[in-house]
Structure formats: C-alpha cells, structure tokens
The first five atom37 places (N, CA, C, CB, O) and aatype in JSON, in Angstrom:
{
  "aatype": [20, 20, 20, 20, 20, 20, 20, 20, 20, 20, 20, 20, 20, 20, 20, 20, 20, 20, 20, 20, 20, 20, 20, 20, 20, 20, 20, 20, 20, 20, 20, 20, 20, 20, 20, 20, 20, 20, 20, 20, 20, 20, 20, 20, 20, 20, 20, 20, 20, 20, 20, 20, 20, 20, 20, 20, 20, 20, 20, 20, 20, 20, 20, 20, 20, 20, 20, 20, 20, 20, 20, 20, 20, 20, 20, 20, 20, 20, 20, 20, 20, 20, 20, 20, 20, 20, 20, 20, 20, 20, 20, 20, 20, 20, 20, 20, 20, 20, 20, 20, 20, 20, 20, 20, 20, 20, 20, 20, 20, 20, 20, 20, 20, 20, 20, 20, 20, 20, 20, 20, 20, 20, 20, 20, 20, 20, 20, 20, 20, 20, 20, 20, 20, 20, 20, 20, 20, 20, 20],
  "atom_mask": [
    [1, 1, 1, 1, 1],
    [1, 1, 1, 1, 1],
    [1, 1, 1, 1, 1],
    [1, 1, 1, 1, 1],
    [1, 1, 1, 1, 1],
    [1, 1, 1, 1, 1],
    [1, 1, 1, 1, 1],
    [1, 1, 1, 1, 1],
    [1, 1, 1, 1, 1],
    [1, 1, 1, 1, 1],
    [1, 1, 1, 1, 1],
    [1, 1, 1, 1, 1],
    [1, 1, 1, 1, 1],
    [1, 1, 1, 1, 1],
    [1, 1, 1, 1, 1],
    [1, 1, 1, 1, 1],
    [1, 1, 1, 1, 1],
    [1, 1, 1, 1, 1],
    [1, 1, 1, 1, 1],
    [1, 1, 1, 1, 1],
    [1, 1, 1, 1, 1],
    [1, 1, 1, 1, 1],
    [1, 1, 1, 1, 1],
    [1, 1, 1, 1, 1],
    [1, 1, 1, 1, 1],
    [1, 1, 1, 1, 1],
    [1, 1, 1, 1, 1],
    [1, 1, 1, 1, 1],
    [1, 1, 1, 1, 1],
    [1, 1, 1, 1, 1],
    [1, 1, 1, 1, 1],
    [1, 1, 1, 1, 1],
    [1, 1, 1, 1, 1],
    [1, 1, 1, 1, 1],
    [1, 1, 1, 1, 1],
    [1, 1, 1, 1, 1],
    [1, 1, 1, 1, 1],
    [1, 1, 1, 1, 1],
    [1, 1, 1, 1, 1],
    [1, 1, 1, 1, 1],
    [1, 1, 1, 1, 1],
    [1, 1, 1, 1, 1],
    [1, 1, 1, 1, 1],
    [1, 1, 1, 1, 1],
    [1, 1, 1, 1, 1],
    [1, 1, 1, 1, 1],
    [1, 1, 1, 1, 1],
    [1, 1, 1, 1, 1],
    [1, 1, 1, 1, 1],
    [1, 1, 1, 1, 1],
    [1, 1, 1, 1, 1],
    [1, 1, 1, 1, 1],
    [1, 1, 1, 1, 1],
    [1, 1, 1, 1, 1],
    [1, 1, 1, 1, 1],
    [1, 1, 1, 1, 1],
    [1, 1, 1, 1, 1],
    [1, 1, 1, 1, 1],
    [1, 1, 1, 1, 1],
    [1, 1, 1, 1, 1],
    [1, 1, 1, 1, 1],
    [1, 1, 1, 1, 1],
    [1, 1, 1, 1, 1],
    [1, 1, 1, 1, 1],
    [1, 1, 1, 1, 1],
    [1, 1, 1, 1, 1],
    [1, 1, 1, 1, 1],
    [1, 1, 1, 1, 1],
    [1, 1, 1, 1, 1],
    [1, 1, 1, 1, 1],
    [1, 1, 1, 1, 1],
    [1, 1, 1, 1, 1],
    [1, 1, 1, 1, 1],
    [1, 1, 1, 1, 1],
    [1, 1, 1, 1, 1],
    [1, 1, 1, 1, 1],
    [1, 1, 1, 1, 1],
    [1, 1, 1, 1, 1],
    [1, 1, 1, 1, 1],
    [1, 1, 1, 1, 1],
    [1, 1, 1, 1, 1],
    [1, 1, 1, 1, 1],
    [1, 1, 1, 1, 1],
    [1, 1, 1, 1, 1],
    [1, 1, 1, 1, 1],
    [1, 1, 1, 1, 1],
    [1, 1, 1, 1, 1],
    [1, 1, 1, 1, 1],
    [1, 1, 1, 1, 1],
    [1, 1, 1, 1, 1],
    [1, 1, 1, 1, 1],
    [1, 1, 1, 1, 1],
    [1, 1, 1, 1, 1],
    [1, 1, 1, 1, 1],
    [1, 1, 1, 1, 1],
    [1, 1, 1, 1, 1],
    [1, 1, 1, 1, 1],
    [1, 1, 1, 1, 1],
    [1, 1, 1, 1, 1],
    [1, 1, 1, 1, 1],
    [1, 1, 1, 1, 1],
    [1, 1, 1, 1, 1],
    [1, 1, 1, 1, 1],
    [1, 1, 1, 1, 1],
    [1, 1, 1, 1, 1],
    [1, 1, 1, 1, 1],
    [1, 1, 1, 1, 1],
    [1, 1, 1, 1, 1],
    [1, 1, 1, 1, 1],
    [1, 1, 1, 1, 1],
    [1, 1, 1, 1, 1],
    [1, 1, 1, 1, 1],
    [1, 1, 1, 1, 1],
    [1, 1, 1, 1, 1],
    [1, 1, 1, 1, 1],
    [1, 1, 1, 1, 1],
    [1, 1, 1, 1, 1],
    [1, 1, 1, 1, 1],
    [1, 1, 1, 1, 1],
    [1, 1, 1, 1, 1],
    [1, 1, 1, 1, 1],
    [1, 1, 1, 1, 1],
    [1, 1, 1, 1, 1],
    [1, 1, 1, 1, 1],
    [1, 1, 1, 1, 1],
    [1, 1, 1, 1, 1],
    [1, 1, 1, 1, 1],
    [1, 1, 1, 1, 1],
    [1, 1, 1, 1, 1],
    [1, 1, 1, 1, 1],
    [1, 1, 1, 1, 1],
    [1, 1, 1, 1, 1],
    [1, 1, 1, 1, 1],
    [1, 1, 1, 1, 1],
    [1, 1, 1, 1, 1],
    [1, 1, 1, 1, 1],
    [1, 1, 1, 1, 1],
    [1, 1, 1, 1, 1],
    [1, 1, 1, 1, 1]
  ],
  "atom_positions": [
    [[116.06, 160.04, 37.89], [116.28, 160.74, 39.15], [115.88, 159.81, 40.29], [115.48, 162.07, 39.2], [114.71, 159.42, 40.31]],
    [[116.52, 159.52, 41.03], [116.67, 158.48, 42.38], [116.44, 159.64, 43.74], [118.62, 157.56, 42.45], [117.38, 160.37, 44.04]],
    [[115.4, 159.7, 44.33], [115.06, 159.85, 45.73], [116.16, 159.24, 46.89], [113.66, 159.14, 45.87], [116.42, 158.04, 46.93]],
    [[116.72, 160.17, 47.76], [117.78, 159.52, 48.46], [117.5, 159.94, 50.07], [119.31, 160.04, 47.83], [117.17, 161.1, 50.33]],
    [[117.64, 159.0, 51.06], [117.88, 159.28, 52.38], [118.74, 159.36, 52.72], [117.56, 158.77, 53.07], [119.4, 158.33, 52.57]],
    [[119.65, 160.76, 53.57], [120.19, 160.94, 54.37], [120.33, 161.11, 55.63], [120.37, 161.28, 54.11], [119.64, 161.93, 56.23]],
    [[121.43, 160.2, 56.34], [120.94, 159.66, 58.19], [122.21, 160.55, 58.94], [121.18, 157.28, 58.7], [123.36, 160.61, 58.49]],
    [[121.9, 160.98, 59.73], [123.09, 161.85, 60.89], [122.35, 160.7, 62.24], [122.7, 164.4, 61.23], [121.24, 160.87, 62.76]],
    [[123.24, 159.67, 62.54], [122.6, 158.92, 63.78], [123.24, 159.48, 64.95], [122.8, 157.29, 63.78], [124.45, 159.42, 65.19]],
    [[122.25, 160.08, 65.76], [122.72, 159.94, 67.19], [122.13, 159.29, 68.66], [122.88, 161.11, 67.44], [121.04, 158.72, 68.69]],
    [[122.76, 159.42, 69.54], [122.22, 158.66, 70.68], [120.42, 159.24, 71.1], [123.44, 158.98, 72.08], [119.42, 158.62, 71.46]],
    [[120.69, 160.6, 70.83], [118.92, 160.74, 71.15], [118.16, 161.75, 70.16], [118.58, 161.43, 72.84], [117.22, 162.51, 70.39]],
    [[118.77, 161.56, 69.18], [118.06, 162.13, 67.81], [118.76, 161.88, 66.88], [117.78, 163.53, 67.65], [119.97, 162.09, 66.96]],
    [[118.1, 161.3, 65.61], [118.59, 160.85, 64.37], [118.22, 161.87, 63.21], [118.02, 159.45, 64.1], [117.01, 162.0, 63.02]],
    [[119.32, 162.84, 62.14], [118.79, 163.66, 61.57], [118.13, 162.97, 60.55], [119.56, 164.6, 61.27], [118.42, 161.77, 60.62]],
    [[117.4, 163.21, 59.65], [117.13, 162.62, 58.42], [116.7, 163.57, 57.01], [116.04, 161.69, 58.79], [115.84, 164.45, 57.03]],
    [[117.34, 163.26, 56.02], [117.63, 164.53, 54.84], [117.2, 163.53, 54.1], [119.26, 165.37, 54.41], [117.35, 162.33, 54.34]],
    [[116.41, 164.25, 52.8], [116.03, 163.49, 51.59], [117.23, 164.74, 50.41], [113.76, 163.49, 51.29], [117.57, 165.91, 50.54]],
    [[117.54, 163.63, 49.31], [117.79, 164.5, 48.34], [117.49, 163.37, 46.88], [119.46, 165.21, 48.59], [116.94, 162.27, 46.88]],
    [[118.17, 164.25, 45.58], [117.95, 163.55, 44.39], [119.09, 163.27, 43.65], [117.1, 164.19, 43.61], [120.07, 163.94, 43.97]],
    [[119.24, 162.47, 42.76], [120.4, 162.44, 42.03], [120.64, 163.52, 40.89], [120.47, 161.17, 41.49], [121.71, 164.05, 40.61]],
    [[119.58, 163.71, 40.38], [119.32, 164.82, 39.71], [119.93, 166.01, 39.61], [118.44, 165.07, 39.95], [120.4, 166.51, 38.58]],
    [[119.92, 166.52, 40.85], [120.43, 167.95, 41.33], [121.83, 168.48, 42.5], [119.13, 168.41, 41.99], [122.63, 169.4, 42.7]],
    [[121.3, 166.81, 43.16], [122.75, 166.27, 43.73], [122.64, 167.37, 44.88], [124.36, 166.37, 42.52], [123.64, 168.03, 45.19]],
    [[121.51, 167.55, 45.48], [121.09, 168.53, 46.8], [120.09, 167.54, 47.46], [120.25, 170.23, 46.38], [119.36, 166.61, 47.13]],
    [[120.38, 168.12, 48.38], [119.95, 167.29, 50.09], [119.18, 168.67, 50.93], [121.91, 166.64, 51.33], [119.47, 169.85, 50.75]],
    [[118.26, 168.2, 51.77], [118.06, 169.28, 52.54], [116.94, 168.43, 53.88], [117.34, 170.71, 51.46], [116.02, 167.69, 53.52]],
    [[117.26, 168.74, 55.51], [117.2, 167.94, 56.19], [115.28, 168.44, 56.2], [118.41, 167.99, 57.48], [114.61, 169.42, 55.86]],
    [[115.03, 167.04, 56.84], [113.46, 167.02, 56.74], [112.81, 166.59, 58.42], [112.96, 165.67, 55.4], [111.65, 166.48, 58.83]],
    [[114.12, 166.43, 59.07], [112.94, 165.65, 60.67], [114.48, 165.67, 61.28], [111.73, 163.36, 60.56], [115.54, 165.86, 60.67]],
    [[114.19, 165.33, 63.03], [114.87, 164.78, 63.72], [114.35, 164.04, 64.46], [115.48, 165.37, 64.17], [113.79, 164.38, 65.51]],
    [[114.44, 162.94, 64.03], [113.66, 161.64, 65.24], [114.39, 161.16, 65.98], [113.03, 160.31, 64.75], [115.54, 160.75, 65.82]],
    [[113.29, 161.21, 67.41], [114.17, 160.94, 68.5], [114.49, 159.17, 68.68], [113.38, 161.64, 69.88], [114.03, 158.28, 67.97]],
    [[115.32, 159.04, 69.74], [115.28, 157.56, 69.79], [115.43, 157.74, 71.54], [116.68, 156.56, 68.75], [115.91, 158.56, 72.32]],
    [[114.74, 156.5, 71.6], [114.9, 156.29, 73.11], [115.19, 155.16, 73.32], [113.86, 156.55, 73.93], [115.01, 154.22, 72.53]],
    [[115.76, 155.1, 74.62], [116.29, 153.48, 75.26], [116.96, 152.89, 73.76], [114.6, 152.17, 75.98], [116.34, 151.9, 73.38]],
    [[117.91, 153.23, 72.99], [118.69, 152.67, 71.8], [118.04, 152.86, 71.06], [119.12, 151.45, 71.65], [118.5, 153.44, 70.08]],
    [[116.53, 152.51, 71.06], [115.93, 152.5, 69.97], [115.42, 153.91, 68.84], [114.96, 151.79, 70.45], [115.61, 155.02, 69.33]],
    [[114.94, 153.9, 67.74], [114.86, 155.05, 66.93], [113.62, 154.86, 66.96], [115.55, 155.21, 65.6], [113.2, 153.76, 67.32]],
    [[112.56, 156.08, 66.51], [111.47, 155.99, 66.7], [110.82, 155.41, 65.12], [111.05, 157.32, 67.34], [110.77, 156.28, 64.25]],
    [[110.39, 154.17, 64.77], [110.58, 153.84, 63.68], [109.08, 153.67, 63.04], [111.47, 152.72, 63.72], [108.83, 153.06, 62.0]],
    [[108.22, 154.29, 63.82], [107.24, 154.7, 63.39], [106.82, 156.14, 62.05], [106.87, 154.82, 64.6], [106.23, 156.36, 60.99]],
    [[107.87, 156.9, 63.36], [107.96, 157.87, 62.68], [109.1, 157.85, 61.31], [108.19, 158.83, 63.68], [109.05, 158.73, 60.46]],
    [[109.54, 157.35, 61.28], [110.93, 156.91, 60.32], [110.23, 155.99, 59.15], [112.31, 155.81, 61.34], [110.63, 155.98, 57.99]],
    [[108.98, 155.11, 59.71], [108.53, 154.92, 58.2], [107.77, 155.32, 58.06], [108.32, 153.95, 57.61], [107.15, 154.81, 57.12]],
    [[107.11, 156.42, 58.67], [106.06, 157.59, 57.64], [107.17, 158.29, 57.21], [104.74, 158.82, 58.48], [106.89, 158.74, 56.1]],
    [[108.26, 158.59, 57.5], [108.82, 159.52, 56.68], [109.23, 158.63, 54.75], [110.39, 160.08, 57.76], [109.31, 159.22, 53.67]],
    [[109.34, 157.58, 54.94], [109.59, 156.46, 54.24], [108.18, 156.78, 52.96], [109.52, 154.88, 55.4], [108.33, 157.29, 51.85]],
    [[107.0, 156.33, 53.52], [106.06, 155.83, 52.91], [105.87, 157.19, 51.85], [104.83, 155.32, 53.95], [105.67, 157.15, 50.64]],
    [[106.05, 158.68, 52.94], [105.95, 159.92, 52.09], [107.09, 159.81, 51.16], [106.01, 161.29, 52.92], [106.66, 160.21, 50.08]],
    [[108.18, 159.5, 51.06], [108.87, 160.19, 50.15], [109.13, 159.0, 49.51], [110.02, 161.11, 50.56], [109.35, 159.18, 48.32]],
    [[109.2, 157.54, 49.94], [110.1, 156.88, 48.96], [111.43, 156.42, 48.06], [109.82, 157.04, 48.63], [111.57, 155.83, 46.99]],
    [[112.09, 156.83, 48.77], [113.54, 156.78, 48.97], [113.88, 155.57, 48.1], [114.02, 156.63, 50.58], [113.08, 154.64, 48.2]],
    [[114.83, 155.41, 47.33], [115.09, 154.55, 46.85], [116.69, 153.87, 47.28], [114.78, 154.95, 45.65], [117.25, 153.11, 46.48]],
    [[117.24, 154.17, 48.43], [119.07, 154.34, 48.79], [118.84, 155.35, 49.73], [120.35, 154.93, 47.4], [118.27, 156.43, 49.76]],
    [[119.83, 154.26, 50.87], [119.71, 155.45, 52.04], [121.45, 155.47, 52.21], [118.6, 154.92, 53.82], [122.22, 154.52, 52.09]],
    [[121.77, 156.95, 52.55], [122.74, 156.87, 52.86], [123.26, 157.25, 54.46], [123.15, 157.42, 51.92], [123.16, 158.44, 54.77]],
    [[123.75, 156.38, 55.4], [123.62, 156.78, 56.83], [125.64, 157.2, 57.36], [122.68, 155.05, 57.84], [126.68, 156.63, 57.03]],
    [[125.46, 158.19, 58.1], [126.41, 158.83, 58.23], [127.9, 157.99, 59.35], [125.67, 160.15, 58.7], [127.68, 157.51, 60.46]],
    [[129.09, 158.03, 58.79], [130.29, 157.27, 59.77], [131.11, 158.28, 60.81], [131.57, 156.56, 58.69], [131.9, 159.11, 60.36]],
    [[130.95, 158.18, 61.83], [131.57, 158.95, 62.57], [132.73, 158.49, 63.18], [130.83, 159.36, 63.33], [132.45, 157.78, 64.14]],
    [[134.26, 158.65, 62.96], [134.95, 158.54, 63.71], [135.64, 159.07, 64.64], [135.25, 158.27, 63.37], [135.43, 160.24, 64.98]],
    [[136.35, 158.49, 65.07], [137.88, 159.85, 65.83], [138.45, 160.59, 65.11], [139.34, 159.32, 66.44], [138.21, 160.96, 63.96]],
    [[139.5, 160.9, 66.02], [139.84, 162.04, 65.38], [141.18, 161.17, 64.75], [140.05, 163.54, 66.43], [141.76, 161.88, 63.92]],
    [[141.52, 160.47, 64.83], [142.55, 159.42, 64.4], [142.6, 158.4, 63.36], [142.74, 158.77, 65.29], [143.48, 157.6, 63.04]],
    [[140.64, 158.79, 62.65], [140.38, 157.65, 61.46], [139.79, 156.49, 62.05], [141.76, 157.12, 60.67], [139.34, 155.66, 61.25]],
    [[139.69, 156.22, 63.35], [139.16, 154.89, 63.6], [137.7, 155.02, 64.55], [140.42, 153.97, 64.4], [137.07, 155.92, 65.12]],
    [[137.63, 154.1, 64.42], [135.81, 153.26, 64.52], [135.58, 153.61, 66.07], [135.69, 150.96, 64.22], [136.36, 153.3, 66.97]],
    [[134.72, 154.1, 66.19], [134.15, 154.57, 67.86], [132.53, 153.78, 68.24], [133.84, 156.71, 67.9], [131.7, 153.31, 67.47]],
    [[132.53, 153.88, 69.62], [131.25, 153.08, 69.91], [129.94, 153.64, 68.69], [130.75, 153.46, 71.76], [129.23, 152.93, 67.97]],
    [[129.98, 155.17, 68.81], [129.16, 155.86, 67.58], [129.05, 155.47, 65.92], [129.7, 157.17, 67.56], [128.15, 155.48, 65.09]],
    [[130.79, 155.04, 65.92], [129.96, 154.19, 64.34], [129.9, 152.49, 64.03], [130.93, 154.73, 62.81], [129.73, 151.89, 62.97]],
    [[130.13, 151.97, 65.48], [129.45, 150.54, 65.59], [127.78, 150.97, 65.68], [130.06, 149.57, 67.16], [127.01, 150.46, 64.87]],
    [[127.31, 151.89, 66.64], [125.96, 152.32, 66.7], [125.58, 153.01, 64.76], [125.92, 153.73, 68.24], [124.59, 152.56, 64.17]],
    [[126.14, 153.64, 64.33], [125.69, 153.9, 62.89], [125.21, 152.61, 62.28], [126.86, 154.51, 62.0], [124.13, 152.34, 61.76]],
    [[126.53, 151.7, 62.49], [126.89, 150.65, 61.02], [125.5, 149.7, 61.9], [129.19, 149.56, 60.77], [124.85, 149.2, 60.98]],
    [[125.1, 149.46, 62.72], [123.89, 148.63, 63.69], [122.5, 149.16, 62.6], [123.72, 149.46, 65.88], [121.78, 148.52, 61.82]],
    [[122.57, 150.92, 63.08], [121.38, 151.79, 62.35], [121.21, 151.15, 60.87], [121.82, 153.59, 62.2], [120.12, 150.9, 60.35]],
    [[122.35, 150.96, 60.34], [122.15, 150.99, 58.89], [121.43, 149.35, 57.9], [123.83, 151.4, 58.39], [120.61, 149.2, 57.0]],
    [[122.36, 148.36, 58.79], [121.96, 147.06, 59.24], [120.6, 146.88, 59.32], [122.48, 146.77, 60.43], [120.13, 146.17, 58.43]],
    [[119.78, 147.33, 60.19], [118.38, 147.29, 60.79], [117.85, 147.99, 59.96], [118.1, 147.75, 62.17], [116.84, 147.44, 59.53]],
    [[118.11, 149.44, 59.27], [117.33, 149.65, 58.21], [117.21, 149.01, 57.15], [117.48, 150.52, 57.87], [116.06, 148.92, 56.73]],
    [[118.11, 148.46, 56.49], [118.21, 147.69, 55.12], [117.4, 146.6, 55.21], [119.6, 147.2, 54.72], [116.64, 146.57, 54.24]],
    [[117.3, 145.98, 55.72], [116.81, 144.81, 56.28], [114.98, 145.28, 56.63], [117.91, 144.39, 57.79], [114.12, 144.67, 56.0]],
    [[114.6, 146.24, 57.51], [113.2, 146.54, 57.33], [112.88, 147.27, 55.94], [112.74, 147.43, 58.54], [112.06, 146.76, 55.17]],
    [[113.43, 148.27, 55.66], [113.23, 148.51, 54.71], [113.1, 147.68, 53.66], [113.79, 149.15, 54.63], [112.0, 147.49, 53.14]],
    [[114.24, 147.08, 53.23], [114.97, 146.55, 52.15], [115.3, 147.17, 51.16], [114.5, 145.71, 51.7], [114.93, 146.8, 50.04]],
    [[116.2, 148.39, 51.38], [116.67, 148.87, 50.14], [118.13, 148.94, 50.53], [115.99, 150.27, 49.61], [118.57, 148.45, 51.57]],
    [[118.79, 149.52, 49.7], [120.19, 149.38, 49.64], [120.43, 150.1, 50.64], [120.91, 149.74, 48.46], [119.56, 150.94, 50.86]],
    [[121.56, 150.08, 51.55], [121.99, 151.37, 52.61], [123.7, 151.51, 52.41], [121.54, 150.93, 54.58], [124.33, 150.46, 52.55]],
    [[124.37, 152.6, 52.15], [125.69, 153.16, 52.17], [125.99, 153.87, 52.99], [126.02, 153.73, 51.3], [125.27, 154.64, 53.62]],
    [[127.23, 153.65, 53.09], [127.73, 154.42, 54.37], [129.07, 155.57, 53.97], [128.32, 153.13, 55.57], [130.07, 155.43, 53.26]],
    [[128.59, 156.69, 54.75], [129.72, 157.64, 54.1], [130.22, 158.15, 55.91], [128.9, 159.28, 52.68], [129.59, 158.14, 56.97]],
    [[131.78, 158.6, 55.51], [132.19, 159.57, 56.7], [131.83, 160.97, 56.58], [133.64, 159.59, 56.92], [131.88, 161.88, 55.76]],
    [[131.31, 160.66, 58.18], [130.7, 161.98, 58.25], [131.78, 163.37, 58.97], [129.26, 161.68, 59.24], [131.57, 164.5, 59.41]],
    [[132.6, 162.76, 58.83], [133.53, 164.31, 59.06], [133.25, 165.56, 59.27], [134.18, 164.68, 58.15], [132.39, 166.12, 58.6]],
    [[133.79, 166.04, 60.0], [132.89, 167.62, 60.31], [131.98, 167.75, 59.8], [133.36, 168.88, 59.99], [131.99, 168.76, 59.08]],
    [[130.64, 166.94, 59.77], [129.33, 167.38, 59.33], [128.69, 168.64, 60.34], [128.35, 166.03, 59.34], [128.22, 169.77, 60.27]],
    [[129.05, 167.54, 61.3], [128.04, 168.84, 62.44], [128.48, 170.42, 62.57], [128.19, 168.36, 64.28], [127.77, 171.4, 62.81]],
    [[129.92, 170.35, 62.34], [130.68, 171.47, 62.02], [129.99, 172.57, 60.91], [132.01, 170.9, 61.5], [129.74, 173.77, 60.98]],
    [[129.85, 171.79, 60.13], [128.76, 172.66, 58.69], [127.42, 172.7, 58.59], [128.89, 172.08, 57.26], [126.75, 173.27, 57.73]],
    [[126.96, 171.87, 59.78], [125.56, 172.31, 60.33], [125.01, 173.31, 60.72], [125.3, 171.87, 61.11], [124.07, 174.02, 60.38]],
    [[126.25, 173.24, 62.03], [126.17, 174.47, 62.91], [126.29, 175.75, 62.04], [127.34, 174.45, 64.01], [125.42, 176.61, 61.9]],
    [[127.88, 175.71, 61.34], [127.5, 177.16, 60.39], [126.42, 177.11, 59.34], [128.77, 177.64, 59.49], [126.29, 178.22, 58.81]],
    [[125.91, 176.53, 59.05], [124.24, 176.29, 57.8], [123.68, 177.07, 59.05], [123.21, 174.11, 57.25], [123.46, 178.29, 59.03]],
    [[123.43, 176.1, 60.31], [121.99, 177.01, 61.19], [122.82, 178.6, 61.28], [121.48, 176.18, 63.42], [122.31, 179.53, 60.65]],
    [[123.9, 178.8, 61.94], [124.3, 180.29, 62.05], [123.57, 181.03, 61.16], [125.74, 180.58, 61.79], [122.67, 181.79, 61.51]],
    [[124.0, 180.82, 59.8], [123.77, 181.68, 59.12], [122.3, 181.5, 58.42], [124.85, 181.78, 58.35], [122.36, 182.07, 57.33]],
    [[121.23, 181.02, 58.6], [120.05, 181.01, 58.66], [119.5, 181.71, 59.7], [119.71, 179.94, 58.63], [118.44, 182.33, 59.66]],
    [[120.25, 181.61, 60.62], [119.62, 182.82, 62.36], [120.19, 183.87, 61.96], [120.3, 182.52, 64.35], [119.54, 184.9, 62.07]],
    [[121.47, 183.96, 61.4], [121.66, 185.44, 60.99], [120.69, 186.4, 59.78], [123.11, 185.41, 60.48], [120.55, 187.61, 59.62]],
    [[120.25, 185.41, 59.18], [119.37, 185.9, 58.18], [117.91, 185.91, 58.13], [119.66, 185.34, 57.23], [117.16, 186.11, 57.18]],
    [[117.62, 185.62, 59.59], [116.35, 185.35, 60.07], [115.04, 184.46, 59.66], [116.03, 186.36, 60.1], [113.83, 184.67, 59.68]],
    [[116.05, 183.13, 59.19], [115.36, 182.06, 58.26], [115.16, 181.43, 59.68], [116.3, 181.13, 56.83], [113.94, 181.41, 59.79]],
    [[115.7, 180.89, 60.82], [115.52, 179.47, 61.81], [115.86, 181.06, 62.86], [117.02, 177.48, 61.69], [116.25, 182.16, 62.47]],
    [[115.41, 180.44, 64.71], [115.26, 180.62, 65.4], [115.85, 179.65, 66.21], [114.37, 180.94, 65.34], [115.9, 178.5, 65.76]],
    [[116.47, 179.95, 67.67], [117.13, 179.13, 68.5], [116.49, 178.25, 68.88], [117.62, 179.59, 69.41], [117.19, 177.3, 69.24]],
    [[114.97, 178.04, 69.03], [114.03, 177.1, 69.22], [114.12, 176.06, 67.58], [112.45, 178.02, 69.6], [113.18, 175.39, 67.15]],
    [[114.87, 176.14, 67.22], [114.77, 175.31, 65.88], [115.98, 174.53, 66.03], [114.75, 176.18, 64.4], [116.13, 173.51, 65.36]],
    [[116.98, 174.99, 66.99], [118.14, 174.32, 66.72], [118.16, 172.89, 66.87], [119.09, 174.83, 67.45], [119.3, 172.44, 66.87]],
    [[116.9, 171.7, 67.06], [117.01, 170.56, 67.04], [117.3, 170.22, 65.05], [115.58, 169.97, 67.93], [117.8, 169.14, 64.73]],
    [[117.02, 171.01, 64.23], [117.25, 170.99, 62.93], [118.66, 170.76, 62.36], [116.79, 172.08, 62.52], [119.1, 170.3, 61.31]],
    [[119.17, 171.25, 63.48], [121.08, 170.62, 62.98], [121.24, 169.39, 62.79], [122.37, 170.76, 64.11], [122.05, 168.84, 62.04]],
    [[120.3, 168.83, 63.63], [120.57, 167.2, 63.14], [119.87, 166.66, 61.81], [120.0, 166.17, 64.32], [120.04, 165.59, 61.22]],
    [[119.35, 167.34, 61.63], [118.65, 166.91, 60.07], [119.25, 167.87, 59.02], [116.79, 167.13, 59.98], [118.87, 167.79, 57.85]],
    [[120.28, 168.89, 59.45], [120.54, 169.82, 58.39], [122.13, 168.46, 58.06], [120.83, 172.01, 59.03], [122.54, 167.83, 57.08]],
    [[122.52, 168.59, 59.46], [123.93, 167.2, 59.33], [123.97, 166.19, 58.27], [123.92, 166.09, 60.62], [124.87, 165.7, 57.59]],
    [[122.22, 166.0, 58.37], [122.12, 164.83, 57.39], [122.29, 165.16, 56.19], [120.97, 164.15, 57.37], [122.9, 164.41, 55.43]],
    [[121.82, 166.25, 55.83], [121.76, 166.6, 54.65], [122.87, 166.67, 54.2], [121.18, 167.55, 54.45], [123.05, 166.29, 53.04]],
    [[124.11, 167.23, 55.06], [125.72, 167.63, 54.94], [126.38, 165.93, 53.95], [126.62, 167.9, 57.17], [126.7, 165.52, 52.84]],
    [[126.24, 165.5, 55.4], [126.61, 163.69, 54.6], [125.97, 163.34, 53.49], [126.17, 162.31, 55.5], [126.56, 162.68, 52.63]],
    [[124.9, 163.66, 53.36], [123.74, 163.28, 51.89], [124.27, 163.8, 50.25], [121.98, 164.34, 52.17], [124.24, 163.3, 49.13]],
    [[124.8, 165.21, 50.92], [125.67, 166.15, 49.88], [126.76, 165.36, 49.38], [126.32, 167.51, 50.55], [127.06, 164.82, 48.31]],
    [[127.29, 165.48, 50.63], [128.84, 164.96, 50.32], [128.95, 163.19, 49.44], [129.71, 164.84, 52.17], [129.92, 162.77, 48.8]],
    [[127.84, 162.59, 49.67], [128.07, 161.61, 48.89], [127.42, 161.83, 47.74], [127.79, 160.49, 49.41], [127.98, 161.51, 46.69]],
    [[126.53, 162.23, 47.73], [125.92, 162.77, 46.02], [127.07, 163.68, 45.41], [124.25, 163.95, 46.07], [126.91, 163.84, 44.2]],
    [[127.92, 164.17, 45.81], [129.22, 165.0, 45.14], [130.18, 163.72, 44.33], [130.33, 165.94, 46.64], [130.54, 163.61, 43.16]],
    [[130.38, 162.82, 45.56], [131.6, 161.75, 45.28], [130.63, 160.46, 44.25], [132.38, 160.96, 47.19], [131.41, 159.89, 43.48]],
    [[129.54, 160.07, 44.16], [128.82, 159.48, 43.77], [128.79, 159.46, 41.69], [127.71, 160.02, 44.69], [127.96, 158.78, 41.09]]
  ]
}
C-alpha cells in the first residue's frame, strides 16, 4: 500500500488530499495558501513529514478546448519544484471538472450537516482529492 498526494493548485490556495493504493480513496486534508506565487512550503512539508507520501499526484487544468493555460504552466512549475524538494516522483493528471465535483461533494455535506459555509475553503482540498481519485481509478 503506497501513501499518495493529491494537489488542486491554485493562485491563492493549493488543495492537498492524501490517499492509498490500497483502497484507491483520497480525501482532502488542508488548503494552503500561497502568496506572491509562492506556496506556503512550510506548511506543505509538515504536511509531508506527517504523512509521507510516497508519489504525488498534482492536478492539469485546461480550457475548455484541451489546451494548456497560464494555470497549467503554473501546475506543471508546482510539480517541478516539488519533485525536486521533495524528491519523489510527481504525476500529472487532468483535472477536468474537478471543482465541479467538489462543489457538489461540499453541497451535499451542507445538506447533510457534515461542513458549514465557513468551511467552504475545503473545496480546494476536497478538488484534490477528486484528481487523486481519478488517477487511482486509471492507475
């Protein structure tokens, strides 16, 4: 069983999901902010040191046309800079309507009175989890 990171990168919060190979489930754990470009990578390797990740997988966002946007030159940068501090392997999956299945994950957690509107910074780490899924499915 392989420990896995899942990344939803954005301009001012990065989601981040751990899952396993095992069970082939993801579920988001933080949203770290980033400022001035940067990610807060303090906090990004305590999240590291706790879990141990062995493969990160960080999320591709394109158009709506299939092609490469300033957002996944900024991913494929994220993923780059992690591998490299880290040093573990990093993959990249499209993230296609992730946020789309975020949003309905949080809905229906507020409908069921699991999360609160004060929680909704969690979409970005639930996102991650979305992409984390989706490649532990195809994997």
């Amino acid at each position: 069983m392989a420990c896995l990171f899942g990344f939803d990168v954005g301009t001012r919060l990065i989601g981040v999901a751990v899952g396993n190979t095992l069970t082939a489930t993801a579920r988001g754990i933080a949203a770290v902010a980033v400022r001035e470009g940067q990610p807060d990578w303090t906090r990004l390797d305590a999240l590291r040191r706790e879990w141990l990740p062995e493969r990160a997988i960080v999320g591709l966002p394109f158009n709506a046309e299939g092609k490469e946007q300033p957002m996944t030159r900024t991913a494929r940068r994220f993923g780059a800079v992690l591998a490299e501090r880290w040093q573990l392997p990093v993959e990249f999956a499209d993230e296609g309507h992730t946020s789309q299945e975020a949003a309905r994950r949080f809905a229906g957690q507020r409908a069921a009175g699991l999360k609160k509107r004060r929680d909704a910074a969690t979409i970005d780490a639930e996102a991650a989890a979305v992409i984390l899924e989706a490649w532990l499915a195809q994997a």
